[in-house]
Backbone as CSV, one residue per row, in Angstrom:
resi,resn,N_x,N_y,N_z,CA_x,CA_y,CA_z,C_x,C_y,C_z
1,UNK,67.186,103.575,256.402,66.534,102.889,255.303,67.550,102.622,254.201
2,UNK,67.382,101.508,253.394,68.262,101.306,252.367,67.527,101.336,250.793
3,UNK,67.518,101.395,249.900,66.530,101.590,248.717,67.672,101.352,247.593
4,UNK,66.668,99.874,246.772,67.785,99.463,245.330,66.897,99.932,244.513
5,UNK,67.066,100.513,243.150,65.954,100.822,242.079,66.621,100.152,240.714
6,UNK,66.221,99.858,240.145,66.984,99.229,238.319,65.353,99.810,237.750
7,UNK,66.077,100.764,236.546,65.085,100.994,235.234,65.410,101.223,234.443
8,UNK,64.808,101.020,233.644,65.151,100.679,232.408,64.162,101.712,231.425
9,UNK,64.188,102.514,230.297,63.717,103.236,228.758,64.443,102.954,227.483
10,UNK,63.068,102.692,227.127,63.293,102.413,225.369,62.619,103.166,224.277
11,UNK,62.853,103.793,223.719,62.306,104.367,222.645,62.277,103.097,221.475
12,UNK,61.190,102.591,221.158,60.860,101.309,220.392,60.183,102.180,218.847
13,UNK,59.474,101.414,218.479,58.941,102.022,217.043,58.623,103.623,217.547
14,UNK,58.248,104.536,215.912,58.126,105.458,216.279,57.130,105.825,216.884
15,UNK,57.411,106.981,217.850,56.216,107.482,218.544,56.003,106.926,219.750
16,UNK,56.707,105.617,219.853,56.110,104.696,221.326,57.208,104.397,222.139
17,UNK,57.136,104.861,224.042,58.471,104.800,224.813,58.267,103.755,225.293
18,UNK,58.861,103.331,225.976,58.503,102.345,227.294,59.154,102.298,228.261
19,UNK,58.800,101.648,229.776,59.713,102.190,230.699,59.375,101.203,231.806
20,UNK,60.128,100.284,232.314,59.901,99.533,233.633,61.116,99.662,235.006
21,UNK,60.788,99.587,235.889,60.982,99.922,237.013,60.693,99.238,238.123
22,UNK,62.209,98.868,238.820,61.663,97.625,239.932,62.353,98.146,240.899
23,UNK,61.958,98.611,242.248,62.139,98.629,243.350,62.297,97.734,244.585
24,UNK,62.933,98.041,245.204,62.968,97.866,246.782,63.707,98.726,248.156
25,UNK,62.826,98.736,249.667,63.393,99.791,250.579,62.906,98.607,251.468
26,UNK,64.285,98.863,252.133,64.255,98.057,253.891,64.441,99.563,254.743
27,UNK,63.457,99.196,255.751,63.818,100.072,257.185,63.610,99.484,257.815
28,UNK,64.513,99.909,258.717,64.415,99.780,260.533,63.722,100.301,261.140
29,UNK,63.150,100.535,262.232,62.441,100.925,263.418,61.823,102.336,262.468
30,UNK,60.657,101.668,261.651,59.803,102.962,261.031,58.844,102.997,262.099
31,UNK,58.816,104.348,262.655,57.192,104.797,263.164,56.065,105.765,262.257
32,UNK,55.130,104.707,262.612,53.573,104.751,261.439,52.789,105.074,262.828
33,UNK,51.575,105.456,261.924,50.420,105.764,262.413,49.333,104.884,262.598
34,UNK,48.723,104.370,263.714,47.604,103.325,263.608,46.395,103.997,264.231
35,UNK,45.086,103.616,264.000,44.188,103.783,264.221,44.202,103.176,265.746
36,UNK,43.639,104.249,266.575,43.297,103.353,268.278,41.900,102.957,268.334
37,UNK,41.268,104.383,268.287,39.899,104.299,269.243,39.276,105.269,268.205
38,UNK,37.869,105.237,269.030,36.996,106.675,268.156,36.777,107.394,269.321
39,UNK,36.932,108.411,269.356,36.652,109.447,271.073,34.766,109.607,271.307
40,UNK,34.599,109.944,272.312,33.053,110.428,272.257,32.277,111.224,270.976
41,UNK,32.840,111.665,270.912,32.661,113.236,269.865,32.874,112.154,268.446
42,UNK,33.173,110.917,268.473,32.829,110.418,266.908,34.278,110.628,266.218
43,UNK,35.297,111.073,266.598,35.936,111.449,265.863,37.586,109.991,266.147
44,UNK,38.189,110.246,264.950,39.011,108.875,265.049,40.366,109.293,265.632
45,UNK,41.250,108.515,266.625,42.325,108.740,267.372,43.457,107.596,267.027
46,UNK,44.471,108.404,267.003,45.579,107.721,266.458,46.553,107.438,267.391
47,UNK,47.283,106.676,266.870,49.035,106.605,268.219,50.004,106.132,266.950
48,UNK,51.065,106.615,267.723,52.148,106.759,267.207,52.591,104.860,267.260
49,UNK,53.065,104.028,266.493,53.893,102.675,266.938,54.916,102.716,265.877
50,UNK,56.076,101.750,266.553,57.123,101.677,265.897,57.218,99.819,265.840
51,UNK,58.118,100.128,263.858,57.737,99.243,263.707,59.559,98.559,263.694
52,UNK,59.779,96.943,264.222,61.552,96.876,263.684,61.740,97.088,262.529
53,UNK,61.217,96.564,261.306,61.689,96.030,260.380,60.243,96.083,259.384
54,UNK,60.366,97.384,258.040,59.259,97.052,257.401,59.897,96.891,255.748
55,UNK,59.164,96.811,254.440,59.689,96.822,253.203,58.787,96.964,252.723
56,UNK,59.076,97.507,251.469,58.034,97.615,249.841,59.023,97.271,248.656
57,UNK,58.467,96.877,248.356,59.136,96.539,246.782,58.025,96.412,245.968
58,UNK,58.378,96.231,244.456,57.531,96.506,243.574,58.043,96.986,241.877
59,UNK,57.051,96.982,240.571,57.426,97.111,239.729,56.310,97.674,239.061
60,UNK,57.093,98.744,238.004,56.311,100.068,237.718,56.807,99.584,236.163
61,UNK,55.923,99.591,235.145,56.068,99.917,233.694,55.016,100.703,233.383
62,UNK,55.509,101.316,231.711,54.757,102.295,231.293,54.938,102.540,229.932
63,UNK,54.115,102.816,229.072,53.864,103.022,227.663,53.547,104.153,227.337
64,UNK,54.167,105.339,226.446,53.834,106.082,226.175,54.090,106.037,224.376
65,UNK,52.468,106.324,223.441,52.282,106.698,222.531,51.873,108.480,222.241
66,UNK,52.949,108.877,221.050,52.453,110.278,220.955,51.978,110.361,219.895
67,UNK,50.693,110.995,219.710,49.653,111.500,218.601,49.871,112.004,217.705
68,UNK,50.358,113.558,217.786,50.813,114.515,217.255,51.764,115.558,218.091
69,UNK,52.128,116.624,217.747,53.049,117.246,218.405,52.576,117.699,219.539
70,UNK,50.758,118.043,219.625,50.209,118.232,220.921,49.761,117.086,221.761
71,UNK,49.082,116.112,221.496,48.605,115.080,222.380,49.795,113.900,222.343
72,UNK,48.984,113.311,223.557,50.299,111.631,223.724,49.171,110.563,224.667
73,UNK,49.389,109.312,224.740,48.474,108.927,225.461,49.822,108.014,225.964
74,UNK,48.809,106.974,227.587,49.443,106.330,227.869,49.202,105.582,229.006
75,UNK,49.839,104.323,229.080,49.184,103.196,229.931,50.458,103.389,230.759
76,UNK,49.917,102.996,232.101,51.103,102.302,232.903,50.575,101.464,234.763
């Protein structure tokens, strides 16, 4: 697997952080789990498959405001 990440934090006005985050991962021949069948008994059966070539990428930000010295809130 290969994996690039860039992020970035800012401490902006007082009290408030911020933080974004962009990803990406290539693999090769990942083996996952798929759903097959359901057996008699109701219950669900899996198999093993392999996959060539899968990816995720994606982007993460986040806001953090602090209250007072005990609380903080925050979106992301």
């Amino acid at each position: 697997s290969r994996s690039y990440n860039l992020g970035m934090e800012w401490e902006g006005i007082t009290n408030t952080w911020f933080s974004v985050n962009v990803f990406y991962n290539a693999i090769d021949n990942l083996i996952a789990f798929r759903r097959s069948s359901m057996d008699s008994a109701g219950l669900l059966v899996y198999k093993t498959e392999n996959f060539e070539k899968a990816y995720t990428a994606g982007i993460e930000s986040s806001v953090l405001t602090k209250i007072n010295s005990y609380f903080s809130t925050g979106l992301g």
